[in-house]
SERO-4910 file (N, C-alpha, C, O; in steps of 0.05 Angstrom, whole numbers):
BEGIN
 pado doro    nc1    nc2    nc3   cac1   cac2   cac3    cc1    cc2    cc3    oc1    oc2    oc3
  Unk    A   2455   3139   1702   2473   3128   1682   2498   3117   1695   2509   3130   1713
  Unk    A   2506   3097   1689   2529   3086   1701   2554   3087   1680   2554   3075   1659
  Unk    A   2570   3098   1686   2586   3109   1667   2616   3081   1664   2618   3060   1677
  Unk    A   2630   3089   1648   2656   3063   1646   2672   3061   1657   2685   3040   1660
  Unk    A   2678   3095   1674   2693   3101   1700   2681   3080   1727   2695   3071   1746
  Unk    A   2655   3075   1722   2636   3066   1750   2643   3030   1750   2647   3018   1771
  Unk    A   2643   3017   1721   2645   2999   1721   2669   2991   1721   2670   2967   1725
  Unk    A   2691   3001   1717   2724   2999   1718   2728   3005   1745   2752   2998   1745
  Unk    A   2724   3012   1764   2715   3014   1795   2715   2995   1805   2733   2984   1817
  Unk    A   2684   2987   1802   2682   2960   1815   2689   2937   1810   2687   2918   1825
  Unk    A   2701   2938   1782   2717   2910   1782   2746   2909   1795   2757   2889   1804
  Unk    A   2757   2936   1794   2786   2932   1805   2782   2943   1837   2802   2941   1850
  Unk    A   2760   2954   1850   2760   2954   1875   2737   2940   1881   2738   2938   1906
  Unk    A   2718   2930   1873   2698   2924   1889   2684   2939   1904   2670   2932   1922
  Unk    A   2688   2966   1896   2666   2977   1910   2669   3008   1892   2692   3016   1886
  Unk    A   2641   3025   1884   2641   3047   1875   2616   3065   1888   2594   3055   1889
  Unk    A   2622   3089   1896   2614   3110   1899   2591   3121   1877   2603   3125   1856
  Unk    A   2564   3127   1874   2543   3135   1860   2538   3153   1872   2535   3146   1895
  Unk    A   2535   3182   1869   2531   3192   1875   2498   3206   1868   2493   3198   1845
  Unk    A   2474   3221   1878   2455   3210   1868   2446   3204   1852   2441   3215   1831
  Unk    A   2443   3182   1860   2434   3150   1836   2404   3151   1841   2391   3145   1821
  Unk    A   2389   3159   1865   2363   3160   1865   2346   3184   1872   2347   3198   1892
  Unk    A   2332   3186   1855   2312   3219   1865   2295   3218   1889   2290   3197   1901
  Unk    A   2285   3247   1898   2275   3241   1925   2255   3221   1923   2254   3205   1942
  Unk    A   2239   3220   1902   2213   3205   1908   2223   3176   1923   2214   3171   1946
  Unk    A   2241   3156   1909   2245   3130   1913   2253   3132   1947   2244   3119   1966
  Unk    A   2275   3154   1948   2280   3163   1988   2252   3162   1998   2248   3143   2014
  Unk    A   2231   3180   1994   2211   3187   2008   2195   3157   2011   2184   3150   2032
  Unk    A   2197   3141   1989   2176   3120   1992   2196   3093   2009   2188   3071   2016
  Unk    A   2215   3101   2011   2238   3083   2033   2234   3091   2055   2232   3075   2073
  Unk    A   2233   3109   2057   2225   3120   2088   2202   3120   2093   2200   3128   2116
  Unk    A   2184   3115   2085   2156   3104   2095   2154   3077   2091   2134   3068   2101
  Unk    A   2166   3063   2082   2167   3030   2083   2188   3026   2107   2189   3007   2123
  Unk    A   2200   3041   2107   2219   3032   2141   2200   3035   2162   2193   3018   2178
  Unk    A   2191   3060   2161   2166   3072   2192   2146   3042   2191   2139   3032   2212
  Unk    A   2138   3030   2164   2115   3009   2162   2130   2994   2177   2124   2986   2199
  Unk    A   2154   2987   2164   2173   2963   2177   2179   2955   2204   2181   2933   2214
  Unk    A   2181   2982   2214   2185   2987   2244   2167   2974   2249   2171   2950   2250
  Unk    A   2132   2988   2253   2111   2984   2267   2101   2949   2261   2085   2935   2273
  Unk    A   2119   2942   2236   2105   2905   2238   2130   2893   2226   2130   2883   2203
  Unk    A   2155   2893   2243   2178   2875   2242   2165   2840   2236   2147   2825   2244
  Unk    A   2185   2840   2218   2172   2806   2214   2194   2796   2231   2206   2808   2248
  Unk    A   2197   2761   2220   2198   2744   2246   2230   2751   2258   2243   2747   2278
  Unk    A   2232   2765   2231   2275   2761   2224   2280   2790   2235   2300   2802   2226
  Unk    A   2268   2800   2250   2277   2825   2255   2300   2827   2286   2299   2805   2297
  Unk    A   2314   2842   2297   2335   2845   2313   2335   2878   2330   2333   2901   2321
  Unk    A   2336   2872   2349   2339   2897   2372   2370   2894   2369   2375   2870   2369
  Unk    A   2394   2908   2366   2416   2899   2364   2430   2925   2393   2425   2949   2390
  Unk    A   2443   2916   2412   2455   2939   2418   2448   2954   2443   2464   2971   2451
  Unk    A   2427   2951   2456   2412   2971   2462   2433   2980   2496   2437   2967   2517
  Unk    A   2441   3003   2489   2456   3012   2516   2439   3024   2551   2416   3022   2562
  Unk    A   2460   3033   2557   2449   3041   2582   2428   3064   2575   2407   3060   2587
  Unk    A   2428   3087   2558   2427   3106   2547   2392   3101   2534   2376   3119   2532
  Unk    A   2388   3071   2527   2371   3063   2514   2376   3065   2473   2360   3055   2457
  Unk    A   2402   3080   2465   2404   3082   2439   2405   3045   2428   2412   3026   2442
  Unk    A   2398   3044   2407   2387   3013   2398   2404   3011   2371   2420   3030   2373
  Unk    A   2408   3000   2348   2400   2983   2318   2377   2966   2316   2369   2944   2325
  Unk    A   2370   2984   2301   2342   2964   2288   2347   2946   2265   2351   2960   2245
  Unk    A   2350   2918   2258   2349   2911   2240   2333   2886   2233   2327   2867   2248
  Unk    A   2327   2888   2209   2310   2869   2193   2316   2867   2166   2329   2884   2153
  Unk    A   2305   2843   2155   2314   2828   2126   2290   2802   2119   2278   2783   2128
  Unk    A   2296   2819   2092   2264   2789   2072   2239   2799   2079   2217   2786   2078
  Unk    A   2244   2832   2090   2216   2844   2080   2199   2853   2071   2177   2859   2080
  Unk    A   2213   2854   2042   2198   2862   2015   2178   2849   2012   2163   2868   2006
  Unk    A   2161   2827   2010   2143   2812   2008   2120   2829   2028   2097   2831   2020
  Unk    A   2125   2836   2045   2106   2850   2071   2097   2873   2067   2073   2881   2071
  Unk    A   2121   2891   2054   2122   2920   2057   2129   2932   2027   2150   2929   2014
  Unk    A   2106   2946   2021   2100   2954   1993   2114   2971   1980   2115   2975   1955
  Unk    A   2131   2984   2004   2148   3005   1992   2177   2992   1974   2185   2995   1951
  Unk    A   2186   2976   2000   2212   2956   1992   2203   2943   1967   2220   2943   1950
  Unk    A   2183   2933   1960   2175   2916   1938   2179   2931   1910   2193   2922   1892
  Unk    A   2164   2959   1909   2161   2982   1886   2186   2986   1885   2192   2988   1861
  Unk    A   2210   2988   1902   2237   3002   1897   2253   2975   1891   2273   2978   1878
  Unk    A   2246   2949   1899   2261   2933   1883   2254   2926   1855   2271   2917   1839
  Unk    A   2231   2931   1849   2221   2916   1816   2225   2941   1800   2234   2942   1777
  Unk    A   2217   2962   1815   2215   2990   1789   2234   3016   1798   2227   3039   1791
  Unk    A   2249   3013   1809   2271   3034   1817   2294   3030   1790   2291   3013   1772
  Unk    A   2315   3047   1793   2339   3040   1772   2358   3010   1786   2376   2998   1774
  Unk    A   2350   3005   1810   2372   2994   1832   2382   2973   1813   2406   2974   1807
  Unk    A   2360   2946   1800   2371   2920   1786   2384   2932   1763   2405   2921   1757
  Unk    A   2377   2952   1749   2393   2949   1731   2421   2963   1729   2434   2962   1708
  Unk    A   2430   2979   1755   2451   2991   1773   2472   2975   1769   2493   2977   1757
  Unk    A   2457   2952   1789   2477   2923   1790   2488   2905   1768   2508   2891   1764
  Unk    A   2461   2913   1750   2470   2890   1726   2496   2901   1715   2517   2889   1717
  Unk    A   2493   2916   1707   2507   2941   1688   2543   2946   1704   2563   2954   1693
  Unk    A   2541   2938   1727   2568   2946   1750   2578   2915   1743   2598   2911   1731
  Unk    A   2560   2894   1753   2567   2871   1746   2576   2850   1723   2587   2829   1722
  Unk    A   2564   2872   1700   2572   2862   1670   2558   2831   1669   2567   2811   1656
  Unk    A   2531   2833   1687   2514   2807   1673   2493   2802   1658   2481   2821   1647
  Unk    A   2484   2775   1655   2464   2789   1631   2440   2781   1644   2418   2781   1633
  Unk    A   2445   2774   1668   2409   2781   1685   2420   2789   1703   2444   2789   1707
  Unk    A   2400   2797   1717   2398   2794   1743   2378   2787   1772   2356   2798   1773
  Unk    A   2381   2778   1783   2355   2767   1815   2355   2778   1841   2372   2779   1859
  Unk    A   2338   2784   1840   2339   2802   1873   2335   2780   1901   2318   2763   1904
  Unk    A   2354   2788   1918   2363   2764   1933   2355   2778   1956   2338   2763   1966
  Unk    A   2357   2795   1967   2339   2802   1989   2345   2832   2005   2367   2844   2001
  Unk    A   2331   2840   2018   2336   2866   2029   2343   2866   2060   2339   2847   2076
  Unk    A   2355   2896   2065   2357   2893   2095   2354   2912   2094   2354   2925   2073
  Unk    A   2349   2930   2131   2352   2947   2136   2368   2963   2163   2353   2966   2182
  Unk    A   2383   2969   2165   2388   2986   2194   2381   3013   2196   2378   3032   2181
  Unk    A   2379   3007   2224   2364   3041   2236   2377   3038   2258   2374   3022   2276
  Unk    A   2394   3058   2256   2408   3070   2284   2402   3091   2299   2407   3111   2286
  Unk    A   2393   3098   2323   2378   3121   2328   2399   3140   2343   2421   3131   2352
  Unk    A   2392   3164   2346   2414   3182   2353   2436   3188   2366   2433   3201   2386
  Unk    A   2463   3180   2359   2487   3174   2372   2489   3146   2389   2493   3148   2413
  Unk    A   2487   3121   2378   2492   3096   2373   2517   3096   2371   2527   3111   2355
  Unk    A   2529   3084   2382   2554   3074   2379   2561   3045   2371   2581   3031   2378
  Unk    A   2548   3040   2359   2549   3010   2348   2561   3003   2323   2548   3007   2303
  Unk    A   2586   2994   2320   2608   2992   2297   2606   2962   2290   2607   2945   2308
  Unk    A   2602   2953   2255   2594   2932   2257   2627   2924   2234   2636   2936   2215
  Unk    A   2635   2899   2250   2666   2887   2250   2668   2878   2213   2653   2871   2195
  Unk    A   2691   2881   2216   2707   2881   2191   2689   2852   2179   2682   2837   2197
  Unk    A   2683   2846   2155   2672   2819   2151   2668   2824   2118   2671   2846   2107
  Unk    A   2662   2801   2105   2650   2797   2074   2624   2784   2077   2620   2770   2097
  Unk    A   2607   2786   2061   2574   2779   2058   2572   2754   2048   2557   2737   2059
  Unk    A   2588   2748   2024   2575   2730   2017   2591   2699   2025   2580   2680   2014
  Unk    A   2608   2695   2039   2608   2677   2054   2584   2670   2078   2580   2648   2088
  Unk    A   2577   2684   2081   2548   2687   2097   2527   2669   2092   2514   2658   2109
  Unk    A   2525   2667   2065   2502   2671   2047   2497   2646   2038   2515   2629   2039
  Unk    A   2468   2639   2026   2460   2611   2022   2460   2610   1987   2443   2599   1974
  Unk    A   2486   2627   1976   2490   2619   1950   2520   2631   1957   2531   2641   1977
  Unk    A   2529   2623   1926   2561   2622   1928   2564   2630   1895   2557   2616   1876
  Unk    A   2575   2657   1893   2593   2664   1866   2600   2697   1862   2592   2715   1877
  Unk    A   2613   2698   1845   2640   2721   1848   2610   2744   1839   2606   2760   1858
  Unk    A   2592   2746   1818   2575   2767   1804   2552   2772   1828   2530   2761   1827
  Unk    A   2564   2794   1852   2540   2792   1874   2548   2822   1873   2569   2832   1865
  Unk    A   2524   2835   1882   2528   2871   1885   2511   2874   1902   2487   2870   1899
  Unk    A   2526   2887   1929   2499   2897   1942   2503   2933   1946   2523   2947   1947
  Unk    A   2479   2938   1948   2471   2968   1940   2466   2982   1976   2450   2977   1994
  Unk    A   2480   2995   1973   2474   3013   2008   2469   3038   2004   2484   3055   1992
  Unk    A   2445   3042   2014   2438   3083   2016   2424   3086   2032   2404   3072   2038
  Unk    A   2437   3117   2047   2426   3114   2067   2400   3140   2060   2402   3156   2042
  Unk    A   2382   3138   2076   2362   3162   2077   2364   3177   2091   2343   3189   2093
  Unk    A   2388   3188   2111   2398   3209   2121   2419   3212   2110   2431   3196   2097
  Unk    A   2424   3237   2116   2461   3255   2108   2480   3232   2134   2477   3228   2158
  Unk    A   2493   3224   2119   2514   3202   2137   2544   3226   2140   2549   3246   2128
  Unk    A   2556   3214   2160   2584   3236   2157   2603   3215   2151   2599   3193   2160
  Unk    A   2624   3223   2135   2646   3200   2129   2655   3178   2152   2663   3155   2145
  Unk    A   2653   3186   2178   2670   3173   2197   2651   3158   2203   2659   3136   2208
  Unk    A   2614   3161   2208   2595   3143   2210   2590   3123   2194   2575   3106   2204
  Unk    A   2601   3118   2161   2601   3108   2136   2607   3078   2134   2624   3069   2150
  Unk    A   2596   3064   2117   2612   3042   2125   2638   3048   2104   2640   3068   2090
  Unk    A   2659   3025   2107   2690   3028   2105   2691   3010   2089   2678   2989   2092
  Unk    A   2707   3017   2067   2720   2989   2049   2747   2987   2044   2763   3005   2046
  Unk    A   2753   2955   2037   2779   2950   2031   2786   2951   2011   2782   2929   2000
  Unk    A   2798   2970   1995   2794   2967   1966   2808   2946   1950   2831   2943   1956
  Unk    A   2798   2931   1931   2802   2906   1914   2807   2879   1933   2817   2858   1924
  Unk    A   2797   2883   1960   2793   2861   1975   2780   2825   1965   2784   2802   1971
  Unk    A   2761   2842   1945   2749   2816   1928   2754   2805   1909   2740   2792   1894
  Unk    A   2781   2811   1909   2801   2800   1893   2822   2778   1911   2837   2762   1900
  Unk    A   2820   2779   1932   2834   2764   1952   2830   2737   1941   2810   2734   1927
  Unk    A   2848   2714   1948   2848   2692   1942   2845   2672   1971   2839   2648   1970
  Unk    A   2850   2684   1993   2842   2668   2017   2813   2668   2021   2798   2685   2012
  Unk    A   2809   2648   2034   2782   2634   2051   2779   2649   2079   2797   2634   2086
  Unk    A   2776   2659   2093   2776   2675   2121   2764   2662   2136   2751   2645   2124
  Unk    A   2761   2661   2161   2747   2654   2190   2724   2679   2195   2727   2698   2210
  Unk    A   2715   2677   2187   2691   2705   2193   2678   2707   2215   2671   2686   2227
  Unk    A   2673   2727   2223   2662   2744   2249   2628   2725   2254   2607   2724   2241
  Unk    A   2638   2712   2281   2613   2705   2286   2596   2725   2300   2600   2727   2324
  Unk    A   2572   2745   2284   2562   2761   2298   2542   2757   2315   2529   2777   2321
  Unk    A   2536   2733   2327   2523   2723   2352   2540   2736   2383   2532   2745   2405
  Unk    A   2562   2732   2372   2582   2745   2393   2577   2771   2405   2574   2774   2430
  Unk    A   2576   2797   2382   2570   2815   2384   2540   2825   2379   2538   2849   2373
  Unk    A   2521   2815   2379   2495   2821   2373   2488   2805   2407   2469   2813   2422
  Unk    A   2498   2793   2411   2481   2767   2429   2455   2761   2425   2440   2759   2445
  Unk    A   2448   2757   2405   2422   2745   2383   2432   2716   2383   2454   2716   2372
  Unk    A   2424   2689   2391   2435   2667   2372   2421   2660   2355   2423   2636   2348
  Unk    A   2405   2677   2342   2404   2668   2323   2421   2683   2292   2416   2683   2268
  Unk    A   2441   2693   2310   2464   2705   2286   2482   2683   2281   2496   2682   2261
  Unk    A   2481   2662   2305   2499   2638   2308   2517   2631   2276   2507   2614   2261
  Unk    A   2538   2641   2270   2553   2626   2249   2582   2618   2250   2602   2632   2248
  Unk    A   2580   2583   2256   2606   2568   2263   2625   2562   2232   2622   2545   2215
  Unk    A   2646   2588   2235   2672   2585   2212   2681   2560   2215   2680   2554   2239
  Unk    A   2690   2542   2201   2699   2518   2209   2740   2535   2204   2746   2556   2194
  Unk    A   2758   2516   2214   2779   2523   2201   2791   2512   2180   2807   2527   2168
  Unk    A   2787   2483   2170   2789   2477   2149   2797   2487   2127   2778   2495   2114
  Unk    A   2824   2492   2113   2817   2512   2089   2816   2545   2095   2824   2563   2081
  Unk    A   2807   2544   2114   2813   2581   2118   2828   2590   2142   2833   2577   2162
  Unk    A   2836   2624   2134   2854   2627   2161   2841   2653   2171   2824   2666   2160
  Unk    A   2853   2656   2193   2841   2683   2213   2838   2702   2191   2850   2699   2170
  Unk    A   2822   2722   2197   2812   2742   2192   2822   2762   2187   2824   2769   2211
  Unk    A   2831   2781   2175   2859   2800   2176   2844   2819   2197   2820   2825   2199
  Unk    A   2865   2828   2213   2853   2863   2240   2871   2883   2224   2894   2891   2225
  Unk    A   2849   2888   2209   2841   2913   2188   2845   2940   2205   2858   2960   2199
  Unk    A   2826   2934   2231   2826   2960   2244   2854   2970   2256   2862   2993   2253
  Unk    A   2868   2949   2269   2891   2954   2282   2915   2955   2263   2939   2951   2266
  Unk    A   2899   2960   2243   2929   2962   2221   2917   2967   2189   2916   2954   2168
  Unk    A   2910   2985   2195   2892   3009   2174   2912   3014   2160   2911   3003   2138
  Unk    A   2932   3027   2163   2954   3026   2149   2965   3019   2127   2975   3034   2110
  Unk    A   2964   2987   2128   2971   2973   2112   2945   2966   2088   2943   2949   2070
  Unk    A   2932   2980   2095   2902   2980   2071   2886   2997   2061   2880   3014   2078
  Unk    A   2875   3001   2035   2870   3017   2021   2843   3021   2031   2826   3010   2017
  Unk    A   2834   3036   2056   2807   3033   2062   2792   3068   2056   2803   3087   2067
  Unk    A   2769   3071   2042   2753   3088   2041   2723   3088   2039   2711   3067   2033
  Unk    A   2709   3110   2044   2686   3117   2055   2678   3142   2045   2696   3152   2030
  Unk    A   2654   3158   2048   2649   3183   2036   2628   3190   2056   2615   3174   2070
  Unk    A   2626   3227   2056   2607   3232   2060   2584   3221   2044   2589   3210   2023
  Unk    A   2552   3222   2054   2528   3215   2031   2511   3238   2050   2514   3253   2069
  Unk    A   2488   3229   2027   2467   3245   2029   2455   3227   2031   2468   3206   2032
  Unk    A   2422   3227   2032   2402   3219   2016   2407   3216   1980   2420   3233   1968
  Unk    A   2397   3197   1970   2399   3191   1936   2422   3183   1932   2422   3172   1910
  Unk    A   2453   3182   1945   2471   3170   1944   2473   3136   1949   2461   3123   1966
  Unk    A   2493   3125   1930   2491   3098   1940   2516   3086   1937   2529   3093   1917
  Unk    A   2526   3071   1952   2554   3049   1949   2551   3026   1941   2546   3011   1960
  Unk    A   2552   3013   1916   2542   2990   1902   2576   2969   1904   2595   2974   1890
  Unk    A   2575   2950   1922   2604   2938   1929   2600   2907   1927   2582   2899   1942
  Unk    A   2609   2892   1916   2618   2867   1914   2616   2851   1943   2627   2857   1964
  Unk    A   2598   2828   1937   2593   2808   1968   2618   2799   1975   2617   2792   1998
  Unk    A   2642   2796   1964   2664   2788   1976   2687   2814   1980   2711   2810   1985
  Unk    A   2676   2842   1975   2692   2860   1988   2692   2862   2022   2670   2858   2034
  Unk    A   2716   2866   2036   2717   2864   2062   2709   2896   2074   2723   2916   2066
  Unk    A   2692   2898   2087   2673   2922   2101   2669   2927   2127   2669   2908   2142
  Unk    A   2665   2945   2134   2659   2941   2163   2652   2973   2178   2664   2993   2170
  Unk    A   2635   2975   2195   2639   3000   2200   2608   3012   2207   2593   2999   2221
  Unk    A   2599   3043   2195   2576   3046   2194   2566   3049   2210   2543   3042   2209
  Unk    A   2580   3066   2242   2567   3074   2268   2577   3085   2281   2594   3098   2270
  Unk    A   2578   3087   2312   2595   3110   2322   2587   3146   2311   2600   3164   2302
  Unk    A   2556   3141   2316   2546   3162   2307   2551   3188   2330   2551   3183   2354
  Unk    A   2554   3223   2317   2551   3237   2323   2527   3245   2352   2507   3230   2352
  Unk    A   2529   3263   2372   2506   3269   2390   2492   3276   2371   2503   3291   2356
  Unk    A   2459   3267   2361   2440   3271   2356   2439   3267   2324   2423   3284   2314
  Unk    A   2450   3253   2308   2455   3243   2282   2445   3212   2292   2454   3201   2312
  Unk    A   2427   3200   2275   2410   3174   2272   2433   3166   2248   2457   3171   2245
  Unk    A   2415   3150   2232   2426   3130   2210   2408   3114   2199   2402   3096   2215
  Unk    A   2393   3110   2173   2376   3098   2167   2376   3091   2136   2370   3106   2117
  Unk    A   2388   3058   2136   2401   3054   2118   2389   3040   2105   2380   3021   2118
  Unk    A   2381   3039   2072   2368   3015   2065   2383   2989   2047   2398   2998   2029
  Unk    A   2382   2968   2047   2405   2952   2037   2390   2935   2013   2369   2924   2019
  Unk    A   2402   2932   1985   2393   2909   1981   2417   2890   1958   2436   2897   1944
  Unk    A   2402   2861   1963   2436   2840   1952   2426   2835   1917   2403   2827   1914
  Unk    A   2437   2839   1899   2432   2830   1880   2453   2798   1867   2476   2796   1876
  Unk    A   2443   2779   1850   2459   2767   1842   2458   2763   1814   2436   2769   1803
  Unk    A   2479   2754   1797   2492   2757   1777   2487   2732   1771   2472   2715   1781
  Unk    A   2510   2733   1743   2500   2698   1723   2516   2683   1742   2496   2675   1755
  Unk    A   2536   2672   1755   2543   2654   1761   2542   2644   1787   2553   2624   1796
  Unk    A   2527   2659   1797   2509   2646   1831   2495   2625   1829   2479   2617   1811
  Unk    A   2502   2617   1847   2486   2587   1843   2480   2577   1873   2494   2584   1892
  Unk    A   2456   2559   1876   2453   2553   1906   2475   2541   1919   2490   2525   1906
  Unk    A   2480   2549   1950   2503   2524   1966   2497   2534   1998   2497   2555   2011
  Unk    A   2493   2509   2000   2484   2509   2034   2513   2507   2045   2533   2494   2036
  Unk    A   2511   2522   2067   2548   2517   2075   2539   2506   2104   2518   2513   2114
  Unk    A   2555   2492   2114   2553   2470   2133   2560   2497   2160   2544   2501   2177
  Unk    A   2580   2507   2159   2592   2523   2178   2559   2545   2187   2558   2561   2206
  Unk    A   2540   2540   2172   2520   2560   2180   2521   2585   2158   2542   2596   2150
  Unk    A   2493   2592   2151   2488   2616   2140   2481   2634   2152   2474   2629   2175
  Unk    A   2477   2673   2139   2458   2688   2159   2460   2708   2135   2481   2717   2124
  Unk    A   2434   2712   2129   2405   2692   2135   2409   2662   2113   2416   2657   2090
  Unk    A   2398   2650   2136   2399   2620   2116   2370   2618   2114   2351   2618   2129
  Unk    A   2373   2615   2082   2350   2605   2067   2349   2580   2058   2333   2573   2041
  Unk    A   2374   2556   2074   2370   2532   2065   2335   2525   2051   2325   2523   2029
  Unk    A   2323   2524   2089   2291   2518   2091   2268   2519   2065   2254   2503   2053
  Unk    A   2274   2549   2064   2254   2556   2040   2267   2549   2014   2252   2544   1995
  Unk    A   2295   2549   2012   2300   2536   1983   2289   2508   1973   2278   2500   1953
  Unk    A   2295   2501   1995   2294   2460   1998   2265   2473   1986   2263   2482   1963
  Unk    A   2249   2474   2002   2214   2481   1998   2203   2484   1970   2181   2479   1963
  Unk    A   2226   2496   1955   2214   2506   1930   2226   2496   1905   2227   2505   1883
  Unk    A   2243   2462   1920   2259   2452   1909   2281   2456   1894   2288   2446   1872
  Unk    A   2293   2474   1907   2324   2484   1898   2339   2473   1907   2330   2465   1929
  Unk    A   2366   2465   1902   2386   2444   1918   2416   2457   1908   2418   2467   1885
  Unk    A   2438   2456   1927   2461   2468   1920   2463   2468   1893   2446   2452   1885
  Unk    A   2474   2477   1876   2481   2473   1844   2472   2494   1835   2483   2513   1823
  Unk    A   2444   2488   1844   2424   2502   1820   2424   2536   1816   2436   2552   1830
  Unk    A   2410   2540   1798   2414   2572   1794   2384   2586   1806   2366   2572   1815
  Unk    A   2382   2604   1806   2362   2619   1817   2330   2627   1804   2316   2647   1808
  Unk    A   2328   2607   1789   2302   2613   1771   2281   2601   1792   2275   2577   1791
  Unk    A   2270   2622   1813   2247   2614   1826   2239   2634   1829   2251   2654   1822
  Unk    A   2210   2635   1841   2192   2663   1846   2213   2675   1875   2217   2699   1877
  Unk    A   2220   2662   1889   2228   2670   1906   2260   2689   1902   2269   2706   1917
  Unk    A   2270   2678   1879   2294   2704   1877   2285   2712   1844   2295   2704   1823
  Unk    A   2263   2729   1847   2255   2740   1812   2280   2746   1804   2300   2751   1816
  Unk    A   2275   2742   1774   2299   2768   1757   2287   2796   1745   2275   2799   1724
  Unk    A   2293   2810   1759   2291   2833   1757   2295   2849   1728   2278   2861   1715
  Unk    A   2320   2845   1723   2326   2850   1704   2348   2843   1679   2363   2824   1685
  Unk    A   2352   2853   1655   2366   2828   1633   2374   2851   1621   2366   2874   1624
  Unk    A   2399   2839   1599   2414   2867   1586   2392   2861   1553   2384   2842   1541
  Unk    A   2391   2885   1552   2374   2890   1528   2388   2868   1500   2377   2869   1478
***
């Protein structure tokens, strides 16, 4: 149940705390769609990290189509109608999943940034849902800025090709219109940033334009195995951004004849779900 406290949350911070929101079963069948995931990474998948030590990030995204588990927990879990209900819209479309797996004491901290500048649509009603299937400790957690998505600047965002050395993370901020990036970290201080312990069945349902960052720097022998997914709202609409997406779905949009403007009525972003 998402209560009025949950939805007065996320509109004035952009980000709310659920505490479990999902029973073991939906964990158990996540965690066997990750182990599937592992053993047949599709094309979009990422070794991220990997140290002297051999500790790694595993990540991948747009594997629901593959992996049966991700599919059952997007169409018949509580998750779309989580979002709808936080978002105050009257559908909703499932835009795609991710996953990280961090394996035991990883030190891999991922930089202050917002999502949906990223992204190959553009509008304020976006929620993405994070839980992890291990006990996370607060300081491993990811971090938010609270009411960040309320900000009125354009930012220069974190090209994470830099830090991945993947190019195919490649994304060129133009400066046009936007300015540096605020250093959140070096001046914590001046910002309303929080995090929580979780469990398993816990989830952080936060706004694509809240600023985040974080989610590693794990404990000796504490992993991390997180499952992600983006929902969107009524006023998303397609937009290819020139500066580069990640993941860009220009390709397959064009394919299925979608073009900036348009809204999301294709098989490829279902609607999940609609307010009664």
């Amino acid at each position: 149940m998402i209560a009025k406290e949950d939805t007065a949350a996320f509109a004035r911070d952009g980000v709310v705390f659920l505490p479990q929101a999902f029973d073991r079963n939906w964990i158990d069948i996540l965690r066997g769609g990750i182990e599937d995931n592992i053993a047949r990474p599709s094309a979009r998948s990422r070794i991220w990290d990997r140290d002297a030590e051999g500790r790694t990030c595993f990540y991948d995204n747009q594997a629901w189509r593959d992996i049966e588990g991700y599919r059952d927990f997007a169409f018949n879990s509580p998750c779309a109608g989580i979002a709808g209900k936080l978002m105050g819209s009257e559908r909703v479309h499932f835009f795609y999943d991710a996953v990280f797996v961090r394996t035991p004491g990883a030190q891999f901290r991922t930089p202050w940034h917002q999502d949906e500048p990223y992204w190959s649509v553009k509008g304020f009603d976006t929620c993405s849902i994070w839980m992890p299937l291990v006990p996370v400790e607060k300081k491993s957690a990811l971090e938010f800025v609270l009411g960040s998505h309320l900000w009125k600047q354009k930012f220069r965002q974190t090209d994470f090709a830099v830090l991945t050395k993947d190019g195919r993370d490649r994304v060129k901020f133009r400066d046009g219109g936007t300015v540096p990036f605020p250093d959140v970290e070096n001046n914590r201080g001046d910002y309303d940033i929080l995090s929580w312990d979780m469990e398993p069945g816990d989830c952080v349902a936060f706004n694509g334009r809240t600023v985040h960052g974080g989610s590693g720097n794990l404990s000796e022998g504490r992993d991390l195995k997180i499952f992600n997914t983006q929902w969107l709202g009524d006023d998303v609409r397609v937009c290819f951004r020139e500066e580069g997406m990640d993941p860009d779905h220009s390709a397959i949009m064009t394919e299925h004849g979608l073009k900036p403007g348009d809204g999301l009525g294709s098989e490829l972003y279902p609607q999940v779900w609609a307010r009664a």
